[in-house]
N, CA, C and O atoms as a GROMACS GRO file, in nm:
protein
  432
    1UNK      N    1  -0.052  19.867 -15.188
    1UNK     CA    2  -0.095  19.945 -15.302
    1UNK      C    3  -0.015  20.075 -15.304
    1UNK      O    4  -0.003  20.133 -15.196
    2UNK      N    5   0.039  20.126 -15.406
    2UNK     CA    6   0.131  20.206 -15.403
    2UNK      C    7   0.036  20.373 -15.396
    2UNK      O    8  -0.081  20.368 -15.433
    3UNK      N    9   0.078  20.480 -15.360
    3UNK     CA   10   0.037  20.602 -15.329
    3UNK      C   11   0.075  20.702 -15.393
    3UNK      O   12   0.195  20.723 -15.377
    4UNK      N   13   0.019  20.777 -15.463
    4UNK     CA   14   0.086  20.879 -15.568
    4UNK      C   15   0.080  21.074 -15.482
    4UNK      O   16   0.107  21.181 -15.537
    5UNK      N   17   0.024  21.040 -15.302
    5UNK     CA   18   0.089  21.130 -15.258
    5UNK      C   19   0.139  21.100 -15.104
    5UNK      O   20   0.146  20.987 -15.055
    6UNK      N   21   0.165  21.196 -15.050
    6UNK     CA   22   0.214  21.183 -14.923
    6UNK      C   23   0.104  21.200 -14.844
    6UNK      O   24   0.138  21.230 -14.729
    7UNK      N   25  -0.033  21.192 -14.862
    7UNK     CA   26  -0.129  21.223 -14.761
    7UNK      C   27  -0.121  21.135 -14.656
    7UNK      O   28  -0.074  21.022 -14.662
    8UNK      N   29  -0.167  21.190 -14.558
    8UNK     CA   30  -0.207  21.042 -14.428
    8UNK      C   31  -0.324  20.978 -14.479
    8UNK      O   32  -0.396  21.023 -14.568
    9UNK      N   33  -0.340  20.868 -14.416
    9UNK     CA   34  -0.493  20.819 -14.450
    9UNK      C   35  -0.631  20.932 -14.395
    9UNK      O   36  -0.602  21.040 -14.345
   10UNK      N   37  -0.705  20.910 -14.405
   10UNK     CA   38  -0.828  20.979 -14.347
   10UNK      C   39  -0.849  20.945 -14.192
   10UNK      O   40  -0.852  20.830 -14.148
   11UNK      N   41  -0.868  21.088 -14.097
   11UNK     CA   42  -0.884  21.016 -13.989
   11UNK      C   43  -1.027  20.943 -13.963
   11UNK      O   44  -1.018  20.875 -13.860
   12UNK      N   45  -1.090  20.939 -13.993
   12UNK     CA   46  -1.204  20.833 -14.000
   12UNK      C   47  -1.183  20.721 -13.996
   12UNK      O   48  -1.247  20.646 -13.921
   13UNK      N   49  -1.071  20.675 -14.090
   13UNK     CA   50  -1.039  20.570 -14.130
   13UNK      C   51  -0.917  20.505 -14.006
   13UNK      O   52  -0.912  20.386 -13.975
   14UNK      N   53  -0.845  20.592 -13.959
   14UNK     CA   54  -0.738  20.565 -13.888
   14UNK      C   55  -0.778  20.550 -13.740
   14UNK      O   56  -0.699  20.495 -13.663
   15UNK      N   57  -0.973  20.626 -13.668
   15UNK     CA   58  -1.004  20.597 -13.571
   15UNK      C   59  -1.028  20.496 -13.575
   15UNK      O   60  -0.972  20.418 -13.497
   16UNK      N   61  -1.124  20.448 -13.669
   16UNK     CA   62  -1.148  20.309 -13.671
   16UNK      C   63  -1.086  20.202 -13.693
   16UNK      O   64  -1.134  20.089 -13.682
   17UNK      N   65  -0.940  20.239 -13.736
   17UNK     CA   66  -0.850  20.114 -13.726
   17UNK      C   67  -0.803  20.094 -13.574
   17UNK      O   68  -0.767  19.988 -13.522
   18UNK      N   69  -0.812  20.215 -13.520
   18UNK     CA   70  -0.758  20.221 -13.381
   18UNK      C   71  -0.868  20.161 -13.290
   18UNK      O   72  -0.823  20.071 -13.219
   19UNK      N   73  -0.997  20.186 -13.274
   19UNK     CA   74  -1.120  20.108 -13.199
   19UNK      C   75  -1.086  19.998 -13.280
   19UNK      O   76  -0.996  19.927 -13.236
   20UNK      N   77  -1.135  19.967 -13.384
   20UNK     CA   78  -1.108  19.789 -13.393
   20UNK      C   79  -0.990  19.735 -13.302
   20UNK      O   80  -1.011  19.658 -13.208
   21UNK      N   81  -0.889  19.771 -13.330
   21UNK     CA   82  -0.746  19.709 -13.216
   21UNK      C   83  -0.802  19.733 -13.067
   21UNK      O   84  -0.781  19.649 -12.979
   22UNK      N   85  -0.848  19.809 -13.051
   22UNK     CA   86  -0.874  19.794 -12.899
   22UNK      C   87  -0.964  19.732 -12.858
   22UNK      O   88  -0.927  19.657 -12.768
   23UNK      N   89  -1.073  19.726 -12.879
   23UNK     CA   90  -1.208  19.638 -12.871
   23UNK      C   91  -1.111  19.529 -12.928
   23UNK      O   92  -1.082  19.474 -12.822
   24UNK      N   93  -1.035  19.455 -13.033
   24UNK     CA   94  -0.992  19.344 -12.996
   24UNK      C   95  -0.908  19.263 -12.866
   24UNK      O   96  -0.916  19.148 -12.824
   25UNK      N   97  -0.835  19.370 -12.830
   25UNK     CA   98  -0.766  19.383 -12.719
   25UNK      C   99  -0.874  19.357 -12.550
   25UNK      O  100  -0.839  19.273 -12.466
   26UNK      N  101  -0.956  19.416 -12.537
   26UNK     CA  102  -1.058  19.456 -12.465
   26UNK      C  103  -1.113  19.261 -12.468
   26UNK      O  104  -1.119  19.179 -12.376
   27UNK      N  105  -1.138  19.251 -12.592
   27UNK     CA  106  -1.207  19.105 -12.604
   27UNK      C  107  -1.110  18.996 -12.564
   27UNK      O  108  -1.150  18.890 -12.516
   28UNK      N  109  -1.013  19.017 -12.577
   28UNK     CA  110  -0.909  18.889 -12.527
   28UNK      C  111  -0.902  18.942 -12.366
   28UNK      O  112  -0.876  18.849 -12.290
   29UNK      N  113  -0.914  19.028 -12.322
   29UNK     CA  114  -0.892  19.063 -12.185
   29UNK      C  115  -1.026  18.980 -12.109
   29UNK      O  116  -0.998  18.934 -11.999
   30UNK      N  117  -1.150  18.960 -12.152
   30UNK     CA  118  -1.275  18.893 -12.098
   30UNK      C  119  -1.208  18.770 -12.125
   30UNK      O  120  -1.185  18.715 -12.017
   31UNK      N  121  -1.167  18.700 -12.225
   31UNK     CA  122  -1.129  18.580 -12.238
   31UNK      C  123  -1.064  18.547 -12.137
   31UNK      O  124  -1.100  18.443 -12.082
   32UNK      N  125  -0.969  18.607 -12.090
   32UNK     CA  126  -0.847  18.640 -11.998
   32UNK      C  127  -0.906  18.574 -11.869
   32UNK      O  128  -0.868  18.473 -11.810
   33UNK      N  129  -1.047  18.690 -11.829
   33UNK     CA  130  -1.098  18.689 -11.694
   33UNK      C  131  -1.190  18.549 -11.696
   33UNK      O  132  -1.182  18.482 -11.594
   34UNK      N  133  -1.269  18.504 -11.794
   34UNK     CA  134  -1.320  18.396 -11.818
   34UNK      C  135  -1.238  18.256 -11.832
   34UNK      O  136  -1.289  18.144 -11.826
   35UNK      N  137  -1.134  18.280 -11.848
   35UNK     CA  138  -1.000  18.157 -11.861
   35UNK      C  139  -0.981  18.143 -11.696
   35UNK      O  140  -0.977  18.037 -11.633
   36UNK      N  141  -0.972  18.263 -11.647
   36UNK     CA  142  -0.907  18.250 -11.479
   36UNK      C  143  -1.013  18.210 -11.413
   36UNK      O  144  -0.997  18.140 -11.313
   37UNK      N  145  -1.138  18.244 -11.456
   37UNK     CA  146  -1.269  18.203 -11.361
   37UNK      C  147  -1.274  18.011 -11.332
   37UNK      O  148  -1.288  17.931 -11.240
   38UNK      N  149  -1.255  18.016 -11.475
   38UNK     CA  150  -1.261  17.833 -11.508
   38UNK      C  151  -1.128  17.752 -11.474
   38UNK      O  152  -1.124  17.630 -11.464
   39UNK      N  153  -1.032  17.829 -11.458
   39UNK     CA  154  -0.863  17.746 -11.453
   39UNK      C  155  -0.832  17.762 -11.316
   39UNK      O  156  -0.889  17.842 -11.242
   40UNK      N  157  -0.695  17.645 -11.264
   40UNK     CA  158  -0.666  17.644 -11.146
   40UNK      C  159  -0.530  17.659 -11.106
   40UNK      O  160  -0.468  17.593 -11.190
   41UNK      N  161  -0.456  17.703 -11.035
   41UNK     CA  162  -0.328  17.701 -10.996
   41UNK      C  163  -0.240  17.838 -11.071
   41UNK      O  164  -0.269  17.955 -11.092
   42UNK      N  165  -0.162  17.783 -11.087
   42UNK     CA  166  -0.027  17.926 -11.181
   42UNK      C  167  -0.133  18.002 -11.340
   42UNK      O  168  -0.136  18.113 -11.392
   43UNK      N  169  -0.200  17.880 -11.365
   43UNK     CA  170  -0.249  17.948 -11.505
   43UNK      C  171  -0.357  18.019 -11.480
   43UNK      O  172  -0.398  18.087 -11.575
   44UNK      N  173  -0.441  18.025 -11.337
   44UNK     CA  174  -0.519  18.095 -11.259
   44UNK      C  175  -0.475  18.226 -11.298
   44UNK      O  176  -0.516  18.300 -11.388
   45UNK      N  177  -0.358  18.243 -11.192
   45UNK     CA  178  -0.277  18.356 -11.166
   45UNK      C  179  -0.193  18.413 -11.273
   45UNK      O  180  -0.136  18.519 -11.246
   46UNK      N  181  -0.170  18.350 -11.418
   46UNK     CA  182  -0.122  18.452 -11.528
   46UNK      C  183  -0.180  18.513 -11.588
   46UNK      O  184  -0.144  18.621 -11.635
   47UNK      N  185  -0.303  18.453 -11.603
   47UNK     CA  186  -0.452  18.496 -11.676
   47UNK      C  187  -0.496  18.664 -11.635
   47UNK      O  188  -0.531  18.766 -11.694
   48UNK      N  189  -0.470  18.616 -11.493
   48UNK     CA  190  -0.552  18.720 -11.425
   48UNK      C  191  -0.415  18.835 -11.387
   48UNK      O  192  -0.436  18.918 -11.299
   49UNK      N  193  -0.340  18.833 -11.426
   49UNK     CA  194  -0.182  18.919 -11.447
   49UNK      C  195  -0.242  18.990 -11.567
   49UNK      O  196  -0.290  19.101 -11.586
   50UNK      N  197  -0.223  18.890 -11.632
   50UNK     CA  198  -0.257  18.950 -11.823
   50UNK      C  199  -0.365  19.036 -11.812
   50UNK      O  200  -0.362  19.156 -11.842
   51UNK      N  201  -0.468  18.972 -11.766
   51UNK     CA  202  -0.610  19.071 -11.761
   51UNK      C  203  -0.566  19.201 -11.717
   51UNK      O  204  -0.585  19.292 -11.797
   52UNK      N  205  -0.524  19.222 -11.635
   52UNK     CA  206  -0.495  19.345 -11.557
   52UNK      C  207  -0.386  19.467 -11.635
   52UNK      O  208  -0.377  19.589 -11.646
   53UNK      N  209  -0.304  19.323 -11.683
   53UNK     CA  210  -0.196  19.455 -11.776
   53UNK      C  211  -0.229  19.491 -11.897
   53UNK      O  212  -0.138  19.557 -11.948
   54UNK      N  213  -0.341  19.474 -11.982
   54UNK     CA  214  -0.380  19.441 -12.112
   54UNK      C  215  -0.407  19.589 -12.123
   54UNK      O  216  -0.349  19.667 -12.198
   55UNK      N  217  -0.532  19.627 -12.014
   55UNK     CA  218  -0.554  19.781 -12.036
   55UNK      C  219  -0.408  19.896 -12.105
   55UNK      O  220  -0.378  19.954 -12.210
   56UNK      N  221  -0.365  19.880 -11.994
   56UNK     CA  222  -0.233  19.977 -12.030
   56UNK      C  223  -0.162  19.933 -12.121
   56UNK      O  224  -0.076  20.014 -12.156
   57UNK      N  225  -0.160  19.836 -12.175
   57UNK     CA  226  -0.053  19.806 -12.291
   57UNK      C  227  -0.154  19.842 -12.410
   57UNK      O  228  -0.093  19.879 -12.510
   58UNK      N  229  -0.312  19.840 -12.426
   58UNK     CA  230  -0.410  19.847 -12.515
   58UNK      C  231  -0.396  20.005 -12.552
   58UNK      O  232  -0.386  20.059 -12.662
   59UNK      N  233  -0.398  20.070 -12.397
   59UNK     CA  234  -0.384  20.216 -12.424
   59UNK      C  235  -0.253  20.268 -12.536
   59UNK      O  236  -0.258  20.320 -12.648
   60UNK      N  237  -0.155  20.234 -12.463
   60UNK     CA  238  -0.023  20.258 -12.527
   60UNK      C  239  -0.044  20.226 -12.683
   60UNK      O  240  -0.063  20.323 -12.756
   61UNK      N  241  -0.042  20.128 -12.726
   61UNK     CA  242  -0.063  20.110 -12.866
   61UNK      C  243  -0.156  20.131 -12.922
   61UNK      O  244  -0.144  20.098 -13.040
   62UNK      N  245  -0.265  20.180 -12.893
   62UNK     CA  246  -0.384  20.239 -12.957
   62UNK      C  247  -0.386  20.393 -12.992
   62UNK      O  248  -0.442  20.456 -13.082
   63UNK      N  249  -0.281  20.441 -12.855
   63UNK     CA  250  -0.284  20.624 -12.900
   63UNK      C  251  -0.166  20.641 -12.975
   63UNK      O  252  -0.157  20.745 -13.041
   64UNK      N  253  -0.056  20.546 -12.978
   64UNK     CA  254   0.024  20.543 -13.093
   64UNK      C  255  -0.015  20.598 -13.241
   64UNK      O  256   0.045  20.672 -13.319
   65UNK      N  257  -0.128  20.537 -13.247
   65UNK     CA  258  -0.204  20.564 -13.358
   65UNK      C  259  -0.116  20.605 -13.509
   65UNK      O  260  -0.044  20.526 -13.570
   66UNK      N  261  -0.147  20.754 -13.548
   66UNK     CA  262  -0.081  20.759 -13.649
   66UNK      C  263   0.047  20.771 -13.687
   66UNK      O  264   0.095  20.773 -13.800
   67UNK      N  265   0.104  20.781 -13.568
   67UNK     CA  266   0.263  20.786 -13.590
   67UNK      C  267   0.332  20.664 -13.621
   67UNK      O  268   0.453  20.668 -13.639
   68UNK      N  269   0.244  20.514 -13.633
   68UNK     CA  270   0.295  20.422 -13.668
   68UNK      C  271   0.275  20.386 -13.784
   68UNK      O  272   0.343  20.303 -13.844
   69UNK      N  273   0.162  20.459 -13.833
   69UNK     CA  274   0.145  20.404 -13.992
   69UNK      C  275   0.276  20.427 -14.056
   69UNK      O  276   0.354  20.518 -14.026
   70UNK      N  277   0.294  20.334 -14.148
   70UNK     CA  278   0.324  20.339 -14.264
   70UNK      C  279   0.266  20.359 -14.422
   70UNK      O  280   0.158  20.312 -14.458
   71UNK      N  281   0.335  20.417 -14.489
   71UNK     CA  282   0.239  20.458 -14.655
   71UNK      C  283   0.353  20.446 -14.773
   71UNK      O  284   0.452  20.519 -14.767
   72UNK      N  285   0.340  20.368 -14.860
   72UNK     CA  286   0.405  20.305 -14.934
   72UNK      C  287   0.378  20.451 -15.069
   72UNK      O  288   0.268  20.473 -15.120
   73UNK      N  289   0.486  20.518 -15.096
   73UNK     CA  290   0.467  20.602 -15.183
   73UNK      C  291   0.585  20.618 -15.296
   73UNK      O  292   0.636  20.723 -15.335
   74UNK      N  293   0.608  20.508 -15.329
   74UNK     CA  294   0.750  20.454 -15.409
   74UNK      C  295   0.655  20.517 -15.562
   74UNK      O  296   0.535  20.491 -15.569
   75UNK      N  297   0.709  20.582 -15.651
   75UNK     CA  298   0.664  20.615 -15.732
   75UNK      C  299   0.582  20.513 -15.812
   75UNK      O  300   0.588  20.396 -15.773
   76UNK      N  301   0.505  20.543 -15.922
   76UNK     CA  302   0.443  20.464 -16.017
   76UNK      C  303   0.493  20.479 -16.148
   76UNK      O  304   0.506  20.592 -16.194
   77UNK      N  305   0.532  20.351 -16.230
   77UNK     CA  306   0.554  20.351 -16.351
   77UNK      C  307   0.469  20.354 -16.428
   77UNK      O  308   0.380  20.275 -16.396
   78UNK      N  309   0.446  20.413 -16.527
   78UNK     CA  310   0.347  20.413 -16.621
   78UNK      C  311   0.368  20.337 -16.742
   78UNK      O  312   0.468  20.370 -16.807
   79UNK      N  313   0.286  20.229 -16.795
   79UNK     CA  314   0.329  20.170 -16.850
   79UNK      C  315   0.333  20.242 -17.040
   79UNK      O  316   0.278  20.345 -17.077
   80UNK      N  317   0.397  20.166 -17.105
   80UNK     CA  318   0.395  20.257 -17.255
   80UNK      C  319   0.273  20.195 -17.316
   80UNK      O  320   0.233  20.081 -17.293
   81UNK      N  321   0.214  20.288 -17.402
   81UNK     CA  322   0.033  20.293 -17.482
   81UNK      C  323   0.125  20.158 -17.585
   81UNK      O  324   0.067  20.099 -17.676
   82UNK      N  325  -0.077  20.007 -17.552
   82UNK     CA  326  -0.036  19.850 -17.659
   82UNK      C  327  -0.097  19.959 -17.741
   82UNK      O  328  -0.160  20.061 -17.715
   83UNK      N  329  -0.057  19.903 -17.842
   83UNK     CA  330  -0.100  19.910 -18.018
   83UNK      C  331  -0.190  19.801 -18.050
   83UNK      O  332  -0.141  19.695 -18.011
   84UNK      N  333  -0.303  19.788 -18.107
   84UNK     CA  334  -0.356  19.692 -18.149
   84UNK      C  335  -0.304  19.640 -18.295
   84UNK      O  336  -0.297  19.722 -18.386
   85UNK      N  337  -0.264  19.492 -18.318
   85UNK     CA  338  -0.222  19.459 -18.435
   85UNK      C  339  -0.252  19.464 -18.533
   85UNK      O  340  -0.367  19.421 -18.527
   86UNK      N  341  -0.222  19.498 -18.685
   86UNK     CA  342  -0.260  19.528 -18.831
   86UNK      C  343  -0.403  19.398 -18.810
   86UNK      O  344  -0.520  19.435 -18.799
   87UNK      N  345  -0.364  19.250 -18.808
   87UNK     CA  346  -0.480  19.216 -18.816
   87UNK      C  347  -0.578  19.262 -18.760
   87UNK      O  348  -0.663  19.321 -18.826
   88UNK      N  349  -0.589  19.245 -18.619
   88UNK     CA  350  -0.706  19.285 -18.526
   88UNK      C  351  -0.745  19.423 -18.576
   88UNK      O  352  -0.867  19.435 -18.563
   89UNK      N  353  -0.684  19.543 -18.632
   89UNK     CA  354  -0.771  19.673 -18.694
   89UNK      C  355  -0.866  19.620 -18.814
   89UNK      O  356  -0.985  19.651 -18.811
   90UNK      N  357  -0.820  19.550 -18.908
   90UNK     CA  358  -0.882  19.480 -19.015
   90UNK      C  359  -1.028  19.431 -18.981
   90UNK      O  360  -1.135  19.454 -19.037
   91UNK      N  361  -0.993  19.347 -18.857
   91UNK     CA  362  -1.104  19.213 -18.790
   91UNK      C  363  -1.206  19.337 -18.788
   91UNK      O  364  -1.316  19.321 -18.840
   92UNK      N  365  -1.173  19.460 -18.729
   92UNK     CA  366  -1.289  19.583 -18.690
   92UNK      C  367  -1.358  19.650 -18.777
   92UNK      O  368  -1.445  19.726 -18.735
   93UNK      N  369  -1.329  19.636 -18.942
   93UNK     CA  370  -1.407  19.664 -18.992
   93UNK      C  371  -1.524  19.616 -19.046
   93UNK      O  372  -1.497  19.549 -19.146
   94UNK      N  373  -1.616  19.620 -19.027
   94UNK     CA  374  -1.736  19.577 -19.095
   94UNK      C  375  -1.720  19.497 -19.258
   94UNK      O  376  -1.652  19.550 -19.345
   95UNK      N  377  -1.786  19.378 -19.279
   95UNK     CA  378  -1.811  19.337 -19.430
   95UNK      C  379  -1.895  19.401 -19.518
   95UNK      O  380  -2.015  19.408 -19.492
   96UNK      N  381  -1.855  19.442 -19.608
   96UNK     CA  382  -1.883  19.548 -19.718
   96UNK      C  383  -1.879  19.685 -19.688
   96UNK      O  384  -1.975  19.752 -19.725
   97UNK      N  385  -1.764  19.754 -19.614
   97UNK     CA  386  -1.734  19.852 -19.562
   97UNK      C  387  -1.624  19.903 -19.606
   97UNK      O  388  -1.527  19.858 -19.545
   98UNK      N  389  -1.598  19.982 -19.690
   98UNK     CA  390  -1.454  20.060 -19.805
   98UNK      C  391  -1.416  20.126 -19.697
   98UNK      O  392  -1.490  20.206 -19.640
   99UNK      N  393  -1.275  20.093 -19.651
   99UNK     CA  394  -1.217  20.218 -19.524
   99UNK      C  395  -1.089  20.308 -19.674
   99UNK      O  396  -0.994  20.266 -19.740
  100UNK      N  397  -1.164  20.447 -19.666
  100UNK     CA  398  -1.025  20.516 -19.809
  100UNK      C  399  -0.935  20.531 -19.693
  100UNK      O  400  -0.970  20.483 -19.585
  101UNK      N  401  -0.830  20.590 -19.704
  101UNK     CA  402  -0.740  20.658 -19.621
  101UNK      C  403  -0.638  20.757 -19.713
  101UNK      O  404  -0.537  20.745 -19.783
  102UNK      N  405  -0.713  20.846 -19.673
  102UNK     CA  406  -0.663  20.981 -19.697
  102UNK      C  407  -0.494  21.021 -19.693
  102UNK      O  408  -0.463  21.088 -19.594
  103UNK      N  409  -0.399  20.992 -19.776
  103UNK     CA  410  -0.267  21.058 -19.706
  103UNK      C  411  -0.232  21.133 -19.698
  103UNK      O  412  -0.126  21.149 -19.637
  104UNK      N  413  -0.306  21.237 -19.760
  104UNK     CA  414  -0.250  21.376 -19.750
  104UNK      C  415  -0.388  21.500 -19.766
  104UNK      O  416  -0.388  21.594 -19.846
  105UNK      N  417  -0.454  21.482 -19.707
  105UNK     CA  418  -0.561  21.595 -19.743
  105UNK      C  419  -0.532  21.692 -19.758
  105UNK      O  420  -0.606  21.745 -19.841
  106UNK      N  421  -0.433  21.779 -19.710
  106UNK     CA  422  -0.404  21.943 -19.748
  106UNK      C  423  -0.380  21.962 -19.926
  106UNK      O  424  -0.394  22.072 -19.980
  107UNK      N  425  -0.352  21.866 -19.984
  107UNK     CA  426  -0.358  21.870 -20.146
  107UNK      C  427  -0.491  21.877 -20.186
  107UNK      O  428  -0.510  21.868 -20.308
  108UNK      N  429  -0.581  21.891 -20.118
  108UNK     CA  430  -0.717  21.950 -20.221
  108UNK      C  431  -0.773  22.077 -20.203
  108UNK      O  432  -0.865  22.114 -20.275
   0.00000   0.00000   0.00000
């Protein structure tokens, strides 16, 4: 959606984009520890690698935060004023309704 200034988003808006990513992060890390609890051999031991490095990589890209947004602020065209067509003004007047039209009122 295009932006008609340079503001940042709201930080309200930008904490909570940042807790959502991490609490997602956080949630694949239980998966992680729950995958290694149930699995055996090498996939034991990557699981439980991953688990461990997830924190610090969660951190890192979470306090990134606003310096990664992007904001799309390519100007806006405005489009030129439709005209409604001679018929369709017609269609709008009422039956048995005299529209005068005045062309020049300053002559009276």
């Amino acid at each position: 959606m295009p932006s008609i200034t340079n503001a940042q988003e709201p930080l309200a808006d930008d904490q909570a984009r940042r807790m959502r990513r991490y609490l997602f992060q956080m949630g694949f890390r239980v998966v992680c520890f729950l995958g290694a609890y149930a699995a055996s051999g090498w996939l034991r031991w990557t699981l439980v690698v991953v688990a461990v490095v997830i924190p610090y990589i969660a951190v890192i890209l979470v306090n990134a935060g606003r310096d990664r947004a992007q904001y799309d602020v390519s100007g806006v065209v405005p489009q030129a004023p439709r005209e409604l067509p001679a018929a369709a003004q017609d269609a709008m007047v009422p039956d048995g309704v005299r529209v005068v039209v005045d062309p020049d009122p300053e002559e009276r």
